[in-house]
C-alpha positions as CSV (number, residue, x, y, z in Angstrom):
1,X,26.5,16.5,-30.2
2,X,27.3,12.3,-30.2
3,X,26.0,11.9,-26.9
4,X,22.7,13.8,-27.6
5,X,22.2,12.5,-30.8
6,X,22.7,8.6,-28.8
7,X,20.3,9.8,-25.9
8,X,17.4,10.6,-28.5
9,X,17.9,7.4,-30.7
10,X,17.7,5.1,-27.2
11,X,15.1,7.1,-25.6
12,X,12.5,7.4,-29.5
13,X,13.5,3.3,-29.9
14,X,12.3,2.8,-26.0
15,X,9.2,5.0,-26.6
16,X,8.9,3.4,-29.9
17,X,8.3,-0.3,-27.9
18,X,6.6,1.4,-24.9
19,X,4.1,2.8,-27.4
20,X,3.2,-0.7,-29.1
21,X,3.0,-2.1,-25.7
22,X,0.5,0.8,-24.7
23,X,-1.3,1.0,-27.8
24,X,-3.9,-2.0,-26.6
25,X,-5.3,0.0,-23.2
26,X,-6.7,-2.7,-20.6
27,X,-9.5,-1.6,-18.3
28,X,-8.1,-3.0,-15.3
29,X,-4.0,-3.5,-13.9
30,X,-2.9,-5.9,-11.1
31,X,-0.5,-4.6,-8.3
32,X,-2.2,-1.4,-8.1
33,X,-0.3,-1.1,-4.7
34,X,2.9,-0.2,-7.3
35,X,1.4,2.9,-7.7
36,X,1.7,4.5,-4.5
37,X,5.6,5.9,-4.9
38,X,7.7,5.9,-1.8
39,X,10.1,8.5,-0.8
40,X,8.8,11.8,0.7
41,X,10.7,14.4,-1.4
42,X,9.7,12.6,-4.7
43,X,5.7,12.9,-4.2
44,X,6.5,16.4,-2.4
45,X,7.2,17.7,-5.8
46,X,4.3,16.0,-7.6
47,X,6.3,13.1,-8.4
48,X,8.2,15.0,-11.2
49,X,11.2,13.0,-10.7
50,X,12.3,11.2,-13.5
51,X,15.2,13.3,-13.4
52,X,15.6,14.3,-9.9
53,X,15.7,10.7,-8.7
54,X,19.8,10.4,-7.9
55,X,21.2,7.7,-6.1
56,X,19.5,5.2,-3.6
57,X,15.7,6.9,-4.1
58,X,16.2,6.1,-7.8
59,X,15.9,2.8,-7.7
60,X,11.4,3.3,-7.4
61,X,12.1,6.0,-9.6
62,X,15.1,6.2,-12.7
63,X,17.4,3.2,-12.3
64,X,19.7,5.5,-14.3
65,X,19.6,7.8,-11.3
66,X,21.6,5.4,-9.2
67,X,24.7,5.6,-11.4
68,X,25.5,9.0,-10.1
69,X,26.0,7.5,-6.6
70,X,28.9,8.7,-5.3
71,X,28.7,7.4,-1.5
72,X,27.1,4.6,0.6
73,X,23.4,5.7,0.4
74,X,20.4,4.8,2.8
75,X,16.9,5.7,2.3
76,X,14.2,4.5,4.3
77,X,10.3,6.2,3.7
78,X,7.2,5.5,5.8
79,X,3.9,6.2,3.7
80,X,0.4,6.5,5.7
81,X,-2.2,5.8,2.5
82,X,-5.3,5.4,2.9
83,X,-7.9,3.1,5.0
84,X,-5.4,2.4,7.6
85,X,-2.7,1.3,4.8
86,X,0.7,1.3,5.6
87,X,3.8,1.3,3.4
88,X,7.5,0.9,4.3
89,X,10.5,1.2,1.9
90,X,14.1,0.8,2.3
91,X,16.7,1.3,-0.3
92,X,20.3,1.2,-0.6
93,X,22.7,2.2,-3.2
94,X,26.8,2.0,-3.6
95,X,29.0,3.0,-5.9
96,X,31.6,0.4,-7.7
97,X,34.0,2.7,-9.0
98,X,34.6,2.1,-12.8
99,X,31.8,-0.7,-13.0
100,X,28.8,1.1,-12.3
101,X,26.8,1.5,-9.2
102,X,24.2,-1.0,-7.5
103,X,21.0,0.0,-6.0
104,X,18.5,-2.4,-3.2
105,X,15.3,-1.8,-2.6
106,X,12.5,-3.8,-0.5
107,X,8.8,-2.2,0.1
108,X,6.4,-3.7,1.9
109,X,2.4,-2.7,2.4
110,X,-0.2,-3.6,5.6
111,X,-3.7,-3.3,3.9
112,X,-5.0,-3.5,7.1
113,X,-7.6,-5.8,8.7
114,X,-10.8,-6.6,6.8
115,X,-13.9,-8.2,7.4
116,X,-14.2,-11.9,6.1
117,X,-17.2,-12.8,4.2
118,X,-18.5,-16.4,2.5
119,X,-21.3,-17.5,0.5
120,X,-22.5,-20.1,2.5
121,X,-23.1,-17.3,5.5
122,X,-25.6,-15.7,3.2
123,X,-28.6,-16.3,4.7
124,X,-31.0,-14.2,7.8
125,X,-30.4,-14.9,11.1
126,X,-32.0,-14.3,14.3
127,X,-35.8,-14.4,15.1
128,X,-38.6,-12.0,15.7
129,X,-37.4,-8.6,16.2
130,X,-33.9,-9.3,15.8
131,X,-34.5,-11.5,12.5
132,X,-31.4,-9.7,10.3
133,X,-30.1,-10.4,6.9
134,X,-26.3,-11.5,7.4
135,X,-24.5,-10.6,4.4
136,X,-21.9,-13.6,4.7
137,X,-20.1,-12.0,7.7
138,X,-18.2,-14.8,9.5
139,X,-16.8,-13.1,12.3
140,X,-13.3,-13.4,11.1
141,X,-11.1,-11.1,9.9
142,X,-8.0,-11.4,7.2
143,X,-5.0,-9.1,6.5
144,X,-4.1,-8.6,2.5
145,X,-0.2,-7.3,2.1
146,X,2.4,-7.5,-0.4
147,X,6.0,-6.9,-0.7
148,X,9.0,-5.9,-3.2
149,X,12.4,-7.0,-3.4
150,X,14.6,-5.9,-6.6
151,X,17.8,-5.3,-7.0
152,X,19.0,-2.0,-9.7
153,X,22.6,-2.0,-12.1
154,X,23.3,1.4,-13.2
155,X,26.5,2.8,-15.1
156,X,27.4,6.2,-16.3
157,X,28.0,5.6,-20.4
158,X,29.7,8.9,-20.5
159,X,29.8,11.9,-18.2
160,X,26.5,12.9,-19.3
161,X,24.5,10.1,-20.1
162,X,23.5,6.9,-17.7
163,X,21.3,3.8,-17.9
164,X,19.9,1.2,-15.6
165,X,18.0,-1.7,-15.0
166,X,16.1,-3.1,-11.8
167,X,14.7,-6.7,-11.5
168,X,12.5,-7.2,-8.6
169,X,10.2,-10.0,-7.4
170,X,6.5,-8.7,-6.3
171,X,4.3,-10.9,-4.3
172,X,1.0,-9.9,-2.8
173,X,-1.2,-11.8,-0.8
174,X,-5.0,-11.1,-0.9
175,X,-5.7,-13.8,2.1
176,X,-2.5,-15.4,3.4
177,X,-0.6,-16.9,0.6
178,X,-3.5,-19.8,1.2
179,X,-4.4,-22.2,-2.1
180,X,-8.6,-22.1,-1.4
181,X,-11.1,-24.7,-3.1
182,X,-14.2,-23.8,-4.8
183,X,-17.0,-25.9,-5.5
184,X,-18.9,-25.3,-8.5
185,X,-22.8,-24.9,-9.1
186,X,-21.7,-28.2,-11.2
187,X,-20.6,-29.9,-7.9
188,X,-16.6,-29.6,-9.5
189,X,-14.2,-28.6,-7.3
190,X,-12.1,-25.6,-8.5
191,X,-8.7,-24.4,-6.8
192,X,-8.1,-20.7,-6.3
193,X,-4.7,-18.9,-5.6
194,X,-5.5,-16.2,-3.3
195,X,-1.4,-14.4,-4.0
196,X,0.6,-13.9,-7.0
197,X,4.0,-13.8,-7.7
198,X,6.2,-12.9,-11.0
199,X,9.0,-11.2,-11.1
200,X,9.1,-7.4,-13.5
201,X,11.3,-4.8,-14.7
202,X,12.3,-1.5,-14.6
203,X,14.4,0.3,-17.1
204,X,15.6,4.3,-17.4
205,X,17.7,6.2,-19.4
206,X,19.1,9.8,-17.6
207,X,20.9,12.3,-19.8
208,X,22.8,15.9,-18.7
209,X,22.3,18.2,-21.8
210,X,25.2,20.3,-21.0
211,X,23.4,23.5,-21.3
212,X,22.7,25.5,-18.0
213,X,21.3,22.6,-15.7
214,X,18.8,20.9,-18.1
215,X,18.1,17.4,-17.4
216,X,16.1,14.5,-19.3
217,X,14.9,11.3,-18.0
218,X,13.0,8.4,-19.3
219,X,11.3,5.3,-17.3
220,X,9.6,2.3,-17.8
221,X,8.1,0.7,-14.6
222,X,6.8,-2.8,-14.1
223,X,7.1,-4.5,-17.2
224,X,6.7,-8.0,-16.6
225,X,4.5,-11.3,-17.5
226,X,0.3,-10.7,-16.3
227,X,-1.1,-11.5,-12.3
228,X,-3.3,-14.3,-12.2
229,X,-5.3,-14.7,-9.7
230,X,-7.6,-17.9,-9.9
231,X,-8.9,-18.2,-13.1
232,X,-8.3,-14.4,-14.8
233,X,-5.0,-12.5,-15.8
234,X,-4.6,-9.0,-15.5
235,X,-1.9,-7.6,-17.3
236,X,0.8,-5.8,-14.5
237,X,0.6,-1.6,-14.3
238,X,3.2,-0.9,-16.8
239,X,4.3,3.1,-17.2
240,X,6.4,4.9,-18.9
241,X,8.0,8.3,-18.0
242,X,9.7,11.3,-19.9
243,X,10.3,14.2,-17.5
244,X,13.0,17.2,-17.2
245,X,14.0,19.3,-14.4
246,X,16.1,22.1,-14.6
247,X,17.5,25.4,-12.2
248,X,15.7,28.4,-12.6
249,X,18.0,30.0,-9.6
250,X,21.0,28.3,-7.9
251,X,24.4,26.5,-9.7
252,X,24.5,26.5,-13.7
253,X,21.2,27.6,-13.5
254,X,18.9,29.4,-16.5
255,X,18.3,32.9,-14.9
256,X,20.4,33.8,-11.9
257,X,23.4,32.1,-10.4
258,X,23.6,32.2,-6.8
259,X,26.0,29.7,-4.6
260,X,23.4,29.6,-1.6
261,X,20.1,29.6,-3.1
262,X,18.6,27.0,-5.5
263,X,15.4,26.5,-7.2
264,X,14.2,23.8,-9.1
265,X,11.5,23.0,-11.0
266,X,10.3,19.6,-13.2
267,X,8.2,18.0,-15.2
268,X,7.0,14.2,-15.7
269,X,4.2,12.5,-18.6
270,X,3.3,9.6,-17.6
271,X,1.6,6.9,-19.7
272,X,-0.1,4.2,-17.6
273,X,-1.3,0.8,-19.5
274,X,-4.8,1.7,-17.7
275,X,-5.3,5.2,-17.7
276,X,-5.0,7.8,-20.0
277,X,-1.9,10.6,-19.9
278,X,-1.1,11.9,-16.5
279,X,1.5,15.2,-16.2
280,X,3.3,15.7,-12.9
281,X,5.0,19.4,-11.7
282,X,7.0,20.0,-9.5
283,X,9.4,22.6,-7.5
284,X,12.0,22.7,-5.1
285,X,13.8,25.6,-3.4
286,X,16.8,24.9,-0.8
287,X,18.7,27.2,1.1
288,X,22.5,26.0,1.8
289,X,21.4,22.5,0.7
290,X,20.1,22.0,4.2
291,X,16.7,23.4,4.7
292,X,13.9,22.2,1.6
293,X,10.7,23.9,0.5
294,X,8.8,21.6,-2.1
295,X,5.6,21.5,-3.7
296,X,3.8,20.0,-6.8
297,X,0.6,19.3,-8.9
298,X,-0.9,15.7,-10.5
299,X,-3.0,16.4,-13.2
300,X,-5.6,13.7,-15.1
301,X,-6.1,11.8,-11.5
302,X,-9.3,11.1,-10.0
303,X,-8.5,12.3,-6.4
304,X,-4.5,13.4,-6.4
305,X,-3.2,16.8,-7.0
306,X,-1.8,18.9,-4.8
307,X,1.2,18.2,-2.9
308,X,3.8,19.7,-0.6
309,X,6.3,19.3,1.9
310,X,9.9,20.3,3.2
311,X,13.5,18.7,4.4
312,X,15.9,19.4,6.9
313,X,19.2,18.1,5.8
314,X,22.7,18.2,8.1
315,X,26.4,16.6,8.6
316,X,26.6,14.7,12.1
317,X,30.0,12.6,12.8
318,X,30.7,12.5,9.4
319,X,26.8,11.3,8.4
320,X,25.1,12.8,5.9
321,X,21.8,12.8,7.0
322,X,18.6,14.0,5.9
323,X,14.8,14.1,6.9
324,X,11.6,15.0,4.8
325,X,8.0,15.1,4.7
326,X,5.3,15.2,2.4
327,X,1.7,15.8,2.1
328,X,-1.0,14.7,-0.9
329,X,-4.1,15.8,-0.7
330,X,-6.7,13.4,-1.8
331,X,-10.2,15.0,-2.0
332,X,-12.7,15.8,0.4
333,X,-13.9,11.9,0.7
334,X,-10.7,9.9,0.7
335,X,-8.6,12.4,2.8
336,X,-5.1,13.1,3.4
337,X,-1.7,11.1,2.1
338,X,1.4,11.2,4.4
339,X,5.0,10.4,4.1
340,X,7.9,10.8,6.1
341,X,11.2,9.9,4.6
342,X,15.0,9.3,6.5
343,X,18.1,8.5,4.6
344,X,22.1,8.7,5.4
345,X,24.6,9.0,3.4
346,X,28.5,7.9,4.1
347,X,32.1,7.0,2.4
């Protein structure tokens, strides 16, 4: 009763401050690239996962989640967004014994090649039939990207309760990390930033009610300083998440207990600085713990929703080793989201 009573007074006094950060809503977030989640079995299940998120995939997730490590964990997830984005992620977790557990993560994202374009090429070119407007084309081309690199603490309190906090450094560069100069209509000369760095936080709470398999889990992403980019500052995409999972069929679960068979279902809000309230379901049967069925639903997005996917996971030479995939469906104009996700665990 303790424990429950000091999971609810941390997790009201965090929603108390996420709240008065959240009250003022901004029209427009930097690092929207901090949105797109890695790992294949998280968005496979709607990105309920504020609770399901256990051991190196926590640390994009719960940072609570990586105090349950109990081996050497490595995660790697290759995401194909879209208009020829890619994003990799890698993450590692360990346990420490007695002092916790320490999660790794690093992302990267390729936005791709795009089409360079300056005022002074603003003008018509050609002559006769061929006389064209140009619309400040140069003939160059320029390739936007970003990483993460953050590093997660996490400790079990008590056997049912765990907390965590990642720090990680995000820099993304809109056109090569380059300093440009601007002269204004005024004949001044202005200097532009075309990449921001700062450095943001992550911060979750996990907590095992004891009864059947019910968990809880609460998140706040990206908290942090605002992105400035020349002259303006957008404030960073800070969200917070409550979610709960529990087992409908399998081990402890709430209707039928079965030592083969396991079914899983969760739930995520999640309160973006920019958006209004987004809910996230999600479901998971596994047979053995070695073959996965997933599947899940976003709702209050402008193009996600549906989602699915499966896992295969195996012991080879005393690896633990696992493979997943996951689909999104993103309307009929933008197209499909995949994701295909490897990780190992070891002693």
């Amino acid at each position: 009763m303790k424990r429950t009573i000091v999971f609810l007074l941390a997790a009201s006094l965090m929603q108390g401050g996420i709240n008065l950060l959240l009250a003022q809503k901004v029209a427009t977030s930097s690092f929207q690239f901090l949105k797109v989640m890695p790992t294949s079995r998280a968005t496979a299940m709607g990105e309920a996962y504020s609770t399901q998120a256990i051991g190196a995939d926590a640390v994009f997730w719960n940072p609570a989640g990586v105090a349950l490590t109990e081996q050497h964990e490595i995660t790697s997830t290759l995401t194909l967004w879209l208009f020829d984005t890619k994003q990799g992620a890698l993450a590692y977790a360990l346990p420490l014994g007695d002092w916790g557990s320490l999660g790794f993560q690093l992302q990267y994202v390729d936005f791709g090649d795009m089409v360079e374009t300056t005022v002074e090429e603003l003008r018509f070119i050609g002559s006769g039939a061929d006389r064209r407007y140009n619309p400040g084309i140069t003939g160059r081309t320029f390739r936007p990207s970003a990483y993460v690199a953050g590093i997660t603490y996490a400790r079990s309190l008590t056997d049912r309760f765990s907390t965590g906090l990642t720090v990680k450094f995000v820099n993304e560069s809109l056109y090569g990390n380059r300093t440009i100069t601007v002269v204004t209509p005024e004949g001044e000369k202005v200097e532009y930033r075309t990449y921001a760095r700062v450095f943001l936080f992550d911060y979750g709470l996990r907590y095992n009610t004891g009864f059947r398999s019910i968990q809880v889990g609460v998140a706040v992403q990206n908290l942090g300083p605002s992105v400035k980019y020349g002259v303006d500052a957008y404030p960073a995409p800070l969200t917070f998440r409550l979610g709960t999972s529990l087992n409908l069929i399998g081990e402890n679960a709430l209707f039928i207990l079965n030592d083969h068979n396991r079914f899983t279902v969760a739930y995520d809000m999640v309160q973006p600085n920019d958006y209004a309230q987004q809910m996230h379901f999600g479901a998971e049967y596994s047979l053995s713990e070695s073959v996965f069925l997933r599947g899940g639903y976003k709702w209050n997005y402008d193009a996600d929703g549906l989602t699915f996917g499966g896992g295969l996971r195996t012991t080879l030479s005393g690896f633990n080793v696992g493979l997943d995939y996951s689909y999104g469906a993103m309307g009929e104009y933008l197209g499909q989201v995949h994701r295909i996700s490897m990780g190992v665990k070891f002693k």
